[in-house]
PDB file of N, CA, C and O in Angstrom, chain B, residues numbered from 101:
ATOM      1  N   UNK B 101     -38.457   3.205  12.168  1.00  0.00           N
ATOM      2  CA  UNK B 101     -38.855   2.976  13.533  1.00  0.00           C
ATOM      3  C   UNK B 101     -38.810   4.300  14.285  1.00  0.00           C
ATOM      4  O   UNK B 101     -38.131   5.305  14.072  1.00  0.00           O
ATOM      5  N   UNK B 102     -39.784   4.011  15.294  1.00  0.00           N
ATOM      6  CA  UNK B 102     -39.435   5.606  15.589  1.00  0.00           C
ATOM      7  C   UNK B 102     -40.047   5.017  17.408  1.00  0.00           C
ATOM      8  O   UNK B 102     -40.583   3.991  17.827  1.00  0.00           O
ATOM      9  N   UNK B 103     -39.420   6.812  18.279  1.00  0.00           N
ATOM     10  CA  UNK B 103     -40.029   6.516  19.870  1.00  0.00           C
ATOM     11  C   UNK B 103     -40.818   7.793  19.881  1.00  0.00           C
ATOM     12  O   UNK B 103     -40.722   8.867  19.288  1.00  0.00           O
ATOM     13  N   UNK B 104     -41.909   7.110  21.073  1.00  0.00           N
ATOM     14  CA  UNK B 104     -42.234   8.767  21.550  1.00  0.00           C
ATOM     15  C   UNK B 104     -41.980   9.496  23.281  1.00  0.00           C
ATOM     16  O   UNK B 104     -41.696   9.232  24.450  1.00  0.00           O
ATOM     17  N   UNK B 105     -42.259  10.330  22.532  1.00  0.00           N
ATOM     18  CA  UNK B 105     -41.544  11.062  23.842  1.00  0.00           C
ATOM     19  C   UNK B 105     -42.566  12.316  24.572  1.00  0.00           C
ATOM     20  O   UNK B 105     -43.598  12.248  23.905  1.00  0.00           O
ATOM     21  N   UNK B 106     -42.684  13.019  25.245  1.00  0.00           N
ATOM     22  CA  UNK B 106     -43.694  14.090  25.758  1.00  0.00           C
ATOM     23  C   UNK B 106     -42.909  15.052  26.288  1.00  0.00           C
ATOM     24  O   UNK B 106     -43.220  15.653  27.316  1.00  0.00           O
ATOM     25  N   UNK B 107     -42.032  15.229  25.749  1.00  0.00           N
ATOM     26  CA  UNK B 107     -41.059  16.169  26.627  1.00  0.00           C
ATOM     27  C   UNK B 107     -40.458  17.823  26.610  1.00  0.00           C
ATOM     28  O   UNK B 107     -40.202  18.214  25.472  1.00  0.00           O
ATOM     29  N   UNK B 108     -40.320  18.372  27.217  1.00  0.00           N
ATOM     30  CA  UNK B 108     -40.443  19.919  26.851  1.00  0.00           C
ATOM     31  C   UNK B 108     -39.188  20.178  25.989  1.00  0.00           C
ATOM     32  O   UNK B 108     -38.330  19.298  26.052  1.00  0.00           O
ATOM     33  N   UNK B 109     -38.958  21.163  25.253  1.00  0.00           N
ATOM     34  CA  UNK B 109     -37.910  21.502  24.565  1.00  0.00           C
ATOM     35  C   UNK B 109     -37.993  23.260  24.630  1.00  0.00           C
ATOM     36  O   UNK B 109     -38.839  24.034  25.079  1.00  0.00           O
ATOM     37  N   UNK B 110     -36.899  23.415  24.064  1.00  0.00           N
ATOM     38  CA  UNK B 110     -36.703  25.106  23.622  1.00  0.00           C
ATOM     39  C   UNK B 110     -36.376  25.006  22.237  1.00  0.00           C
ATOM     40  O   UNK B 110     -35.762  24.174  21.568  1.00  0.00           O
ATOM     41  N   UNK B 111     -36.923  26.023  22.006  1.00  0.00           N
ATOM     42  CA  UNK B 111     -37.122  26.187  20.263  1.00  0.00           C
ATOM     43  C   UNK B 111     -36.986  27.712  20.088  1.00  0.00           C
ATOM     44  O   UNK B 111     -37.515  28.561  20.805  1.00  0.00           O
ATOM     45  N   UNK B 112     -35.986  27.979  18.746  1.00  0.00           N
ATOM     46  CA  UNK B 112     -35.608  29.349  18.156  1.00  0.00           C
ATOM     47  C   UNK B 112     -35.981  29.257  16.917  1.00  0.00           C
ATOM     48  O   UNK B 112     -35.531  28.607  15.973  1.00  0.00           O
ATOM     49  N   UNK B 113     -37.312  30.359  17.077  1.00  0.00           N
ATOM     50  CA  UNK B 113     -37.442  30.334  15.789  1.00  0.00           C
ATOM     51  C   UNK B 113     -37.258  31.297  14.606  1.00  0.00           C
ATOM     52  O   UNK B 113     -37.128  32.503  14.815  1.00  0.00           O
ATOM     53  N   UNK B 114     -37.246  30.803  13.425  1.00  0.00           N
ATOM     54  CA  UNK B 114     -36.432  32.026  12.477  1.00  0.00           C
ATOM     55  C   UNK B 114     -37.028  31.877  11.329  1.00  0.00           C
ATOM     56  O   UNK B 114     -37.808  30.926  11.283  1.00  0.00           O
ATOM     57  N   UNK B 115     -36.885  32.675  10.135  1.00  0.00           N
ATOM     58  CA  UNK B 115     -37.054  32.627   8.649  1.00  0.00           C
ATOM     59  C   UNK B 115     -36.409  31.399   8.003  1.00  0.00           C
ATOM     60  O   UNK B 115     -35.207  31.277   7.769  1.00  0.00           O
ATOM     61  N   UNK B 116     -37.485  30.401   7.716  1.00  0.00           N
ATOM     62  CA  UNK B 116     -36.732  29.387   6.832  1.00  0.00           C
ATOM     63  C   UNK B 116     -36.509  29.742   5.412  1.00  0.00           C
ATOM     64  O   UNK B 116     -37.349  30.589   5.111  1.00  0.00           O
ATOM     65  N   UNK B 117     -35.660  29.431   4.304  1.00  0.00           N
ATOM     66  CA  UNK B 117     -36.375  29.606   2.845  1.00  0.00           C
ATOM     67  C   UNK B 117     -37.156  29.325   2.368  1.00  0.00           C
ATOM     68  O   UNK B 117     -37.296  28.127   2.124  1.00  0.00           O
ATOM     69  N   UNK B 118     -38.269  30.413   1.894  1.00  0.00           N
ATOM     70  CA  UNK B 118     -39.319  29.864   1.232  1.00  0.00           C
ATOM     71  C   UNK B 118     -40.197  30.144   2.122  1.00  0.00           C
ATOM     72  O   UNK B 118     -41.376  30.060   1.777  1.00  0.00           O
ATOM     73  N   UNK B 119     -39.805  30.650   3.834  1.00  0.00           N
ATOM     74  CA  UNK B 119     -41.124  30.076   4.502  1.00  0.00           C
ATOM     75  C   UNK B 119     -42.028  31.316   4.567  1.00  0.00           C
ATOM     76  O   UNK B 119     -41.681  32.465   4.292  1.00  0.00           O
ATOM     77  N   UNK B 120     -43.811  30.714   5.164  1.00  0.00           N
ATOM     78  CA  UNK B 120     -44.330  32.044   4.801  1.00  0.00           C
ATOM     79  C   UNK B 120     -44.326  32.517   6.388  1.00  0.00           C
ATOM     80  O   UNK B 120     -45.111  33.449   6.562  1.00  0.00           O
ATOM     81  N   UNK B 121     -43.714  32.149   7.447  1.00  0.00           N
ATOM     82  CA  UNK B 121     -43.718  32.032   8.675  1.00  0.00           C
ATOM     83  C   UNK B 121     -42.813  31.533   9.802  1.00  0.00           C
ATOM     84  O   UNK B 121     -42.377  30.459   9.385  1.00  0.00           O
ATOM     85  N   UNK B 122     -42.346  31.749  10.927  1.00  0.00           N
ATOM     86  CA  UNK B 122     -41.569  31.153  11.966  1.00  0.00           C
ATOM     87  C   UNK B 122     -41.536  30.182  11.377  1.00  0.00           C
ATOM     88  O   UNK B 122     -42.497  29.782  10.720  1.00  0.00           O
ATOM     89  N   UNK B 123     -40.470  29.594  11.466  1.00  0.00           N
ATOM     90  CA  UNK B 123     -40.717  27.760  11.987  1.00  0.00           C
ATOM     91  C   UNK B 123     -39.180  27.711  12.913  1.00  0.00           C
ATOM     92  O   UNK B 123     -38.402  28.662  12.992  1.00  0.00           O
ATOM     93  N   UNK B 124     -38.990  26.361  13.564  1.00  0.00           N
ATOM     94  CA  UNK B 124     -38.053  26.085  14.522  1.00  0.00           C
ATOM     95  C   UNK B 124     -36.966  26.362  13.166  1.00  0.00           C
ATOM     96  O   UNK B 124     -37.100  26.330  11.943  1.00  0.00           O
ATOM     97  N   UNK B 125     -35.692  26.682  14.228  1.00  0.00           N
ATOM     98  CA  UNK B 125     -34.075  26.867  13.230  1.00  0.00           C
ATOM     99  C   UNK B 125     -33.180  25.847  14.267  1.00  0.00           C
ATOM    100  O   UNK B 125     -32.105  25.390  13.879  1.00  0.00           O
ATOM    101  N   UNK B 126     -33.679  25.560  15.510  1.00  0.00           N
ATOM    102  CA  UNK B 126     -33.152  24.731  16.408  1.00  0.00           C
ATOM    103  C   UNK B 126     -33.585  24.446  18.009  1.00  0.00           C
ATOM    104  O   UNK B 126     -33.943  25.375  18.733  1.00  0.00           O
ATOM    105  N   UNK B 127     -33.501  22.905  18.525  1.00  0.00           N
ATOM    106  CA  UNK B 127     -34.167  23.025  19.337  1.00  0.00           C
ATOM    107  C   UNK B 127     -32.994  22.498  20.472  1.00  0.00           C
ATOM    108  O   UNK B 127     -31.942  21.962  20.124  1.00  0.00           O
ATOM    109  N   UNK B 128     -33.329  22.719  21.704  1.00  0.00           N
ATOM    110  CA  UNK B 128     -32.555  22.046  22.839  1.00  0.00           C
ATOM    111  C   UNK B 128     -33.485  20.970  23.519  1.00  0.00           C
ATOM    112  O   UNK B 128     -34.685  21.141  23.736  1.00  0.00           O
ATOM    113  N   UNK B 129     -32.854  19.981  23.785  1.00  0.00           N
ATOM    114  CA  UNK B 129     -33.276  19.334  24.127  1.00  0.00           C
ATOM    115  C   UNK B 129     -32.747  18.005  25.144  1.00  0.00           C
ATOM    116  O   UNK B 129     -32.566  16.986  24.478  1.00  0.00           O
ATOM    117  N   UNK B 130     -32.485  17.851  26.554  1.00  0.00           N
ATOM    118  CA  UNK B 130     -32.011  17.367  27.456  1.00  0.00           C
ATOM    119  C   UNK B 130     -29.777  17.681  27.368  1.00  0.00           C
ATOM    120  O   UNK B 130     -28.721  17.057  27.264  1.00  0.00           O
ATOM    121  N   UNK B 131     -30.376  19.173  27.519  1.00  0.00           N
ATOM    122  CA  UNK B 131     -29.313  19.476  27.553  1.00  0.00           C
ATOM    123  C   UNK B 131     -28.414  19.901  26.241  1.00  0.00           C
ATOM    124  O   UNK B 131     -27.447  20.649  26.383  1.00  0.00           O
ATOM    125  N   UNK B 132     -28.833  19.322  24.813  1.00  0.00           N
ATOM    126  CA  UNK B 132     -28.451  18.853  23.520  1.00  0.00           C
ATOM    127  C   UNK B 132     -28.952  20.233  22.964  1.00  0.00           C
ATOM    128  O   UNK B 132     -30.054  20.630  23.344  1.00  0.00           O
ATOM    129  N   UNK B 133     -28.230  20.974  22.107  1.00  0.00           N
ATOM    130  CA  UNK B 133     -28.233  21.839  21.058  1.00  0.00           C
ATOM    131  C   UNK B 133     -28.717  20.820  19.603  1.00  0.00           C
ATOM    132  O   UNK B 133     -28.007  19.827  19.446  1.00  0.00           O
ATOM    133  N   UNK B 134     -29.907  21.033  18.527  1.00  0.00           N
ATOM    134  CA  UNK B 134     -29.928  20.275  18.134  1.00  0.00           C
ATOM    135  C   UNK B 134     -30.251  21.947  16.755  1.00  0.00           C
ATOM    136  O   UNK B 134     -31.037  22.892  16.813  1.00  0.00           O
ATOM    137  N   UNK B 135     -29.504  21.667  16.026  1.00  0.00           N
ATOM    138  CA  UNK B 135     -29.666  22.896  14.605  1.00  0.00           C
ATOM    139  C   UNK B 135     -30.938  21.969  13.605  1.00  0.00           C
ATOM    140  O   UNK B 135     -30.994  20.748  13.467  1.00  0.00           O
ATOM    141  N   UNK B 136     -31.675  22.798  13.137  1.00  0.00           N
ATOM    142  CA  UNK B 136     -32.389  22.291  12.157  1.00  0.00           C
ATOM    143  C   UNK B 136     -32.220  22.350  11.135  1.00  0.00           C
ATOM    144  O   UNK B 136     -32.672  23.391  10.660  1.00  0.00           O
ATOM    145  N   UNK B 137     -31.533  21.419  10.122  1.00  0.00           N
ATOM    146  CA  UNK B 137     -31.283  21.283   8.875  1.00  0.00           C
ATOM    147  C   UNK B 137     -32.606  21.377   7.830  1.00  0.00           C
ATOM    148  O   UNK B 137     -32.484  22.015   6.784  1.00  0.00           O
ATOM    149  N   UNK B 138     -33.400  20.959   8.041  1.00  0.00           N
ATOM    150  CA  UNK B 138     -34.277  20.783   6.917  1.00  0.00           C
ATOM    151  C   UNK B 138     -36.222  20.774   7.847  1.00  0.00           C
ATOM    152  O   UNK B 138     -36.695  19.959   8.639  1.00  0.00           O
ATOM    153  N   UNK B 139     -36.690  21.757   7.385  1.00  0.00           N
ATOM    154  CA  UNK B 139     -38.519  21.362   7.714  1.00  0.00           C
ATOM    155  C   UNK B 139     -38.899  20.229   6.958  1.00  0.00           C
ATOM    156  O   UNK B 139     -38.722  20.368   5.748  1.00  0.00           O
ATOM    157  N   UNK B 140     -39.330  19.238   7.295  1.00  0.00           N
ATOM    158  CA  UNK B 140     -40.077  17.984   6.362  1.00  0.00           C
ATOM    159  C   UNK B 140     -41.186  18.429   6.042  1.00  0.00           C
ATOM    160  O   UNK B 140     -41.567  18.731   4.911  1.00  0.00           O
ATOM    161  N   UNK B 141     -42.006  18.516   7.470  1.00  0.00           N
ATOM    162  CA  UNK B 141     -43.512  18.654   7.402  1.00  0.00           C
ATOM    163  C   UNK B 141     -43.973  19.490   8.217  1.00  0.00           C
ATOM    164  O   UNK B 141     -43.270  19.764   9.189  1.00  0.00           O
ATOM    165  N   UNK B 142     -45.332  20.162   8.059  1.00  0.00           N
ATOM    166  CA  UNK B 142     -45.847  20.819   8.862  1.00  0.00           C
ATOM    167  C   UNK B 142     -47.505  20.511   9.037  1.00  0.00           C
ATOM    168  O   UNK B 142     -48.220  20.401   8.041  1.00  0.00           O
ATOM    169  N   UNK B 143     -48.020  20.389  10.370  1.00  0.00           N
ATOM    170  CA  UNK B 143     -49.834  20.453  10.270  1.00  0.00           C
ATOM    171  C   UNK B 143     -49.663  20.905  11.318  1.00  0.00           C
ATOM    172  O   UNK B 143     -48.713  21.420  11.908  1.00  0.00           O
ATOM    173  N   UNK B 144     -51.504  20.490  11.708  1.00  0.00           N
ATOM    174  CA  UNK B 144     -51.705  21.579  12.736  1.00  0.00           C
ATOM    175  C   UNK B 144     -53.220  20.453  13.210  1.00  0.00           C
ATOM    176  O   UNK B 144     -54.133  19.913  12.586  1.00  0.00           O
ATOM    177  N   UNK B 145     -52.790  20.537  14.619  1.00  0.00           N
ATOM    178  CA  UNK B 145     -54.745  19.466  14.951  1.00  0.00           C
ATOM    179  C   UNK B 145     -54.745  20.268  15.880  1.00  0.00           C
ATOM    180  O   UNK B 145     -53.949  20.959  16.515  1.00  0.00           O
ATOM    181  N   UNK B 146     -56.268  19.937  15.816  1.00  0.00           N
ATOM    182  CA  UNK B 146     -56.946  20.488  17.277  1.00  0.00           C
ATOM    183  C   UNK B 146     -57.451  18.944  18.336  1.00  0.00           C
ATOM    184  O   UNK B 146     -58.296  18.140  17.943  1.00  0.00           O
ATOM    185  N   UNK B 147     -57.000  18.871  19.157  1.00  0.00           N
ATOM    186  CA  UNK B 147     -56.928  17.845  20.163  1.00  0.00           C
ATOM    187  C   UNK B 147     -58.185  18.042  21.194  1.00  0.00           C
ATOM    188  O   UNK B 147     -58.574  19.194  21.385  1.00  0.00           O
ATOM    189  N   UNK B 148     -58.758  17.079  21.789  1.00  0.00           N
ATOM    190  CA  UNK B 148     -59.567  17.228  22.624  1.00  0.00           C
ATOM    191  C   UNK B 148     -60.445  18.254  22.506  1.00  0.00           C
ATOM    192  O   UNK B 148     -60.468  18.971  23.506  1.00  0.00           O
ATOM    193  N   UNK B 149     -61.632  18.773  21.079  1.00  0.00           N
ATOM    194  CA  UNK B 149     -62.098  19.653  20.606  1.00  0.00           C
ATOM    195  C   UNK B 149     -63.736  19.304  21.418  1.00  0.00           C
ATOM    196  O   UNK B 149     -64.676  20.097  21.480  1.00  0.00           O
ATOM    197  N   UNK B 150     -63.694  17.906  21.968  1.00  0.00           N
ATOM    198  CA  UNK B 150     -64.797  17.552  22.451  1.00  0.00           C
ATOM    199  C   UNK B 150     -65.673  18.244  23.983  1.00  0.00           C
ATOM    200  O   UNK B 150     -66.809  18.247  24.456  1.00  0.00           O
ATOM    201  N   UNK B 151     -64.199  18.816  24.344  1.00  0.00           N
ATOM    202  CA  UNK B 151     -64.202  19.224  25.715  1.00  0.00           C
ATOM    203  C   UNK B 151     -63.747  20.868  25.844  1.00  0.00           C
ATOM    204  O   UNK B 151     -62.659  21.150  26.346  1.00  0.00           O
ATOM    205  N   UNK B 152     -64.710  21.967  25.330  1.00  0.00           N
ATOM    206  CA  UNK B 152     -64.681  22.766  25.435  1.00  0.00           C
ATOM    207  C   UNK B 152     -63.685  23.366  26.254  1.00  0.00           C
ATOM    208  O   UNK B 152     -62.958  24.236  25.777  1.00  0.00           O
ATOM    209  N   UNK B 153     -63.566  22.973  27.511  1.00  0.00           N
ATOM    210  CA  UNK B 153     -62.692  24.013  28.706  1.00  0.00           C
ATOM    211  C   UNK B 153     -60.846  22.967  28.183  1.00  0.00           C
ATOM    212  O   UNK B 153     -59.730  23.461  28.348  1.00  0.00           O
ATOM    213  N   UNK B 154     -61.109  21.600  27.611  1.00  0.00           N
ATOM    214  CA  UNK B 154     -59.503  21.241  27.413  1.00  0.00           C
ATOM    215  C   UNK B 154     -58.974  21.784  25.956  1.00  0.00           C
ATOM    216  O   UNK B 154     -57.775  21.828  25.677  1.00  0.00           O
ATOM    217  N   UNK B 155     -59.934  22.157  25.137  1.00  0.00           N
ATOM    218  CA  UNK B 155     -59.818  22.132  23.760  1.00  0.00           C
ATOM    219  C   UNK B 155     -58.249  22.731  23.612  1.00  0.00           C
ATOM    220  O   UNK B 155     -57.883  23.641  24.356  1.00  0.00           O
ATOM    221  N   UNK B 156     -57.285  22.114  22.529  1.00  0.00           N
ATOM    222  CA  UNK B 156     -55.986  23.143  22.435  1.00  0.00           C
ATOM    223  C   UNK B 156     -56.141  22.736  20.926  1.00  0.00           C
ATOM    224  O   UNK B 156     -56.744  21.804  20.395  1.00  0.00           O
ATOM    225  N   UNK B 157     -55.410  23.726  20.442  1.00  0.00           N
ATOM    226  CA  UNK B 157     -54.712  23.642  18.953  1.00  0.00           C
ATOM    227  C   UNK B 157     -52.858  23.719  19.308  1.00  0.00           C
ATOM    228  O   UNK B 157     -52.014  24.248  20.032  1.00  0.00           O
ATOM    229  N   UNK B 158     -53.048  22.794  18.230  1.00  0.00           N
ATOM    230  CA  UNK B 158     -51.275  22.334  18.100  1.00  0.00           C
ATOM    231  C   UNK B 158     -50.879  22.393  16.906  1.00  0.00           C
ATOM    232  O   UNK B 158     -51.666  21.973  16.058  1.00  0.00           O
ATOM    233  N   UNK B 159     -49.368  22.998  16.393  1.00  0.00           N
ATOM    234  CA  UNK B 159     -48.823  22.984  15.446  1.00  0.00           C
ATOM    235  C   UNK B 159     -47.959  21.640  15.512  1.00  0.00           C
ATOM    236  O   UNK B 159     -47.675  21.231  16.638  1.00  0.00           O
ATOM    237  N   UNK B 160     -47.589  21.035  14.580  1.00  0.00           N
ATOM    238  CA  UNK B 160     -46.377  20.136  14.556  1.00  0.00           C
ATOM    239  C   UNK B 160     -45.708  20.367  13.154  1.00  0.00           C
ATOM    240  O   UNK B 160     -46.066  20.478  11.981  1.00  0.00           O
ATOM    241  N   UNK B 161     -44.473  20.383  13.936  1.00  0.00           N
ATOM    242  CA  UNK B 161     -43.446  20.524  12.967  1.00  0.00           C
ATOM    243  C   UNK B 161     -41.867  19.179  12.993  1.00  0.00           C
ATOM    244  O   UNK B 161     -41.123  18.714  13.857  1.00  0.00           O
ATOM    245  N   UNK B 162     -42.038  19.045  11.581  1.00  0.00           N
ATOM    246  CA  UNK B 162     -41.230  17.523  11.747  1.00  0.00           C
ATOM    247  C   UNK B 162     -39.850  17.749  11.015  1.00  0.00           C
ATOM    248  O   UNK B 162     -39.783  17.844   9.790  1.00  0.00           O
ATOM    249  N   UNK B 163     -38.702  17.832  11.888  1.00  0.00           N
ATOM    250  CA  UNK B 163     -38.023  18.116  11.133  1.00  0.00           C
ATOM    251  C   UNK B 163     -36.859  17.230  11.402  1.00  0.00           C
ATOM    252  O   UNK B 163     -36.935  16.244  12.135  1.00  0.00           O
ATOM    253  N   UNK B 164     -35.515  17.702  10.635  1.00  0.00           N
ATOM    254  CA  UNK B 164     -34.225  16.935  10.305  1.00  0.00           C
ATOM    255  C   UNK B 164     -33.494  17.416  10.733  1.00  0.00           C
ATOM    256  O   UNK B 164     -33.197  18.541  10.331  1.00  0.00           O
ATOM    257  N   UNK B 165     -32.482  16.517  12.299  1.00  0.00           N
ATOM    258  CA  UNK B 165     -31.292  17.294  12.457  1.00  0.00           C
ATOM    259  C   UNK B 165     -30.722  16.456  13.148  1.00  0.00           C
ATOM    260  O   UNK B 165     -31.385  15.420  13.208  1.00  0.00           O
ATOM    261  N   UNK B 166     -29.523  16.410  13.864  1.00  0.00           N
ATOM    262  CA  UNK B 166     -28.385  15.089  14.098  1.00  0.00           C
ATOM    263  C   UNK B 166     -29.115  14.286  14.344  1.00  0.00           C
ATOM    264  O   UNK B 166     -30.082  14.194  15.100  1.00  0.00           O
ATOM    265  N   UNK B 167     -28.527  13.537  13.527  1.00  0.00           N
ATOM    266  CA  UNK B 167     -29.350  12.125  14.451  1.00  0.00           C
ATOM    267  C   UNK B 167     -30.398  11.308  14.039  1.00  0.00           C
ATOM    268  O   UNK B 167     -30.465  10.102  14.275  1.00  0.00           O
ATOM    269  N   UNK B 168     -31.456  12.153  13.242  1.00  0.00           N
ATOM    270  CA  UNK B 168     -32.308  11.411  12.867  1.00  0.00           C
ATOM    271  C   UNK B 168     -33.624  12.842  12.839  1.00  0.00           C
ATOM    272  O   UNK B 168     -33.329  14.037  12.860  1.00  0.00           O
ATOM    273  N   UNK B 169     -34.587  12.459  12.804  1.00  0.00           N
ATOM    274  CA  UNK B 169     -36.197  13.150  12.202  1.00  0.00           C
ATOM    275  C   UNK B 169     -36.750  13.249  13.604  1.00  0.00           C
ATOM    276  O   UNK B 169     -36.747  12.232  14.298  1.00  0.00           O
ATOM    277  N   UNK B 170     -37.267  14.490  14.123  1.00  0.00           N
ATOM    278  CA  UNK B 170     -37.836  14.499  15.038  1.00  0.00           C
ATOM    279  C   UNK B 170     -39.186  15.630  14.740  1.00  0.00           C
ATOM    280  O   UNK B 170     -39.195  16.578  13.954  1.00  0.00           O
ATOM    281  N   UNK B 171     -40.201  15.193  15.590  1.00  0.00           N
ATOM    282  CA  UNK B 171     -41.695  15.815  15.794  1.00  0.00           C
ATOM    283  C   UNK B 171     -41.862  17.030  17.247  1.00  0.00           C
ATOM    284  O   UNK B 171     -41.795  16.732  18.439  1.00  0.00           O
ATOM    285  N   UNK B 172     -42.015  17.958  16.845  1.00  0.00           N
ATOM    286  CA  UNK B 172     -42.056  18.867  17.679  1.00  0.00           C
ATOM    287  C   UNK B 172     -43.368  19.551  17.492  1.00  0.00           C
ATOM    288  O   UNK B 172     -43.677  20.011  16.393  1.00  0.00           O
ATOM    289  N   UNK B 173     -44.192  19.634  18.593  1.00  0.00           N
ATOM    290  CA  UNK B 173     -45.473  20.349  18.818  1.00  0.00           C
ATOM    291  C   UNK B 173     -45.416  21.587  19.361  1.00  0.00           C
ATOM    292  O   UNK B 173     -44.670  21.796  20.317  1.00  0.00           O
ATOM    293  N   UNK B 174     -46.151  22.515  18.856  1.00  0.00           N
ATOM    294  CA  UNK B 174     -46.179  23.915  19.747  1.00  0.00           C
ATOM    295  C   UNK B 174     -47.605  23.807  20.224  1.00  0.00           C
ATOM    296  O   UNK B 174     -48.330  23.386  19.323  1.00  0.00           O
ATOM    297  N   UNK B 175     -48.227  24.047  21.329  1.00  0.00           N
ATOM    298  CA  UNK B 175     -49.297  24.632  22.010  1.00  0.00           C
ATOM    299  C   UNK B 175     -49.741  25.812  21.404  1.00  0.00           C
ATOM    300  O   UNK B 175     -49.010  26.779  21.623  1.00  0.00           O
ATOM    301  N   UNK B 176     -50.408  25.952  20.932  1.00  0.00           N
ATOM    302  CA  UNK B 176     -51.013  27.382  20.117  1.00  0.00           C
ATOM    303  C   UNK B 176     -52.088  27.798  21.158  1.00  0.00           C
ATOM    304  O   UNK B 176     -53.306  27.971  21.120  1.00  0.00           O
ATOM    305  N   UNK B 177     -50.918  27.902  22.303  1.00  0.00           N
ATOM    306  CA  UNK B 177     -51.779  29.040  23.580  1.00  0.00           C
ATOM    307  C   UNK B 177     -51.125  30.189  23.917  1.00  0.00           C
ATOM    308  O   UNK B 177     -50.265  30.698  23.199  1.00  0.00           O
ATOM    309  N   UNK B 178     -51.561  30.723  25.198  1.00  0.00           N
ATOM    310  CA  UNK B 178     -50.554  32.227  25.466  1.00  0.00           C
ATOM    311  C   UNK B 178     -49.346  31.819  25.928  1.00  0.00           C
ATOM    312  O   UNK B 178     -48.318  32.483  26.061  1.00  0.00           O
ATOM    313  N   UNK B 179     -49.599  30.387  26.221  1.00  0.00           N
ATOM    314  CA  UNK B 179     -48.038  29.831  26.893  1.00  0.00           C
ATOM    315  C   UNK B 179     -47.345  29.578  25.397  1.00  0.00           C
ATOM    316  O   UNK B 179     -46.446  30.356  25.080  1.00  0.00           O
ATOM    317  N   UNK B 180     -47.532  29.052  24.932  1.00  0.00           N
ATOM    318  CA  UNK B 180     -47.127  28.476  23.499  1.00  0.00           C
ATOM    319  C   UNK B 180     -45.987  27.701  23.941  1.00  0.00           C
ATOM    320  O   UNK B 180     -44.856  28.048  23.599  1.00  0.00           O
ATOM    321  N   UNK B 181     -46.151  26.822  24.571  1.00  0.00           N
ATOM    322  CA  UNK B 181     -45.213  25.215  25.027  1.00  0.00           C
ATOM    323  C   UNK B 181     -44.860  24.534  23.775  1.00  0.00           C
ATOM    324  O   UNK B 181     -45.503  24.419  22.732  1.00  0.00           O
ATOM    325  N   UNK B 182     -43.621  24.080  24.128  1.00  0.00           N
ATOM    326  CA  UNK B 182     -43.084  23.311  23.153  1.00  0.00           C
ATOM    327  C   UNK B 182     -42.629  22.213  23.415  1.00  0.00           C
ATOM    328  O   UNK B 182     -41.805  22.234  24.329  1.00  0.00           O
ATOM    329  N   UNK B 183     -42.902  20.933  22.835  1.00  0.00           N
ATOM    330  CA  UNK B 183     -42.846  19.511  23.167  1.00  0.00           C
ATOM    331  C   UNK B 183     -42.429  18.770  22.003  1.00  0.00           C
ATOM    332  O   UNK B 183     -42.844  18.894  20.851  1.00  0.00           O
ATOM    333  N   UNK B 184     -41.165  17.633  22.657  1.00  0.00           N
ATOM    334  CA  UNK B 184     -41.032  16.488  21.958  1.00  0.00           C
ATOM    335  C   UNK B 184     -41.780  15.859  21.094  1.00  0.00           C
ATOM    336  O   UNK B 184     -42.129  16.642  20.211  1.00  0.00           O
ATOM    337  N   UNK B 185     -42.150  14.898  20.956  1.00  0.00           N
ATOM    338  CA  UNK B 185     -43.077  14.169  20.834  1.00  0.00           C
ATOM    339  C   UNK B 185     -42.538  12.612  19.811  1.00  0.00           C
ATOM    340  O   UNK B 185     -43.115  11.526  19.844  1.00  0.00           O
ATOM    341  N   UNK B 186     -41.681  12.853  19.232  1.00  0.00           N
ATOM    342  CA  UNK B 186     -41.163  11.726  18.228  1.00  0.00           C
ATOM    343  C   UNK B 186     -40.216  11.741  17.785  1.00  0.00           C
ATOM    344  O   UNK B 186     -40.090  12.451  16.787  1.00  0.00           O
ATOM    345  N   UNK B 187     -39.032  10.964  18.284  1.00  0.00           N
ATOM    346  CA  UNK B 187     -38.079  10.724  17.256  1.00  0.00           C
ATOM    347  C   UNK B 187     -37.928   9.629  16.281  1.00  0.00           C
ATOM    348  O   UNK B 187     -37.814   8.478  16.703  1.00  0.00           O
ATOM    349  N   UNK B 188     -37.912   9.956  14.625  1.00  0.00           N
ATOM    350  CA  UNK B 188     -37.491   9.201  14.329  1.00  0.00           C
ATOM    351  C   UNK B 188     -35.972   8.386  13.605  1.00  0.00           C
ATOM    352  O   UNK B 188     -35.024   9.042  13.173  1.00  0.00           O
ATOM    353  N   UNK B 189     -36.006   7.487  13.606  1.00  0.00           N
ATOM    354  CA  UNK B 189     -34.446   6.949  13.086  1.00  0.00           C
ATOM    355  C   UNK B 189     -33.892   6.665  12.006  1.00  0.00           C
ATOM    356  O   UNK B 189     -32.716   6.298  11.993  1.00  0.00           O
TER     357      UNK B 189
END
């Protein structure tokens, strides 16, 4: 089962093993220090590609840490925002 959520986070990112790139090492989130134990998954969509001036690309990264599995999106803009998006249980 899982919730969703839209919510901003902070994310540090670091050398995973193995990785060929950043990925999150831990995120904060409503106050909560949350360490990242394990990357599950990684993709990447492009959202609203229909609408030239909204078009964004997003990374998501799904990972494992207290508590349960959570989905974290980066904005692959100059802001490069970082968002909730799913916990699961």
């Amino acid at each position: 089962m899982s919730k969703r959520y839209d919510e901003g986070v902070e994310v540090e990112l670091g050398e995973g093993p193995g990785s060929w790139a950043p990925q999150p090492m831990e995120f904060r989130w409503r106050g909560r220090r949350y360490p990242v134990q394990r990357l599950l998954k990684y993709w990447r969509e492009a959202g609203e590609a229909w609408d030239r001036n909204e078009a964004k690309d997003h990374e998501f990264y799904r990972v494992e840490s207290q508590g349960g599995v959570y989905d974290l999106r980066r904005d692959r803009t100059e802001k490069g925002e970082w968002k909730l998006k799913r916990v699961w249980d």
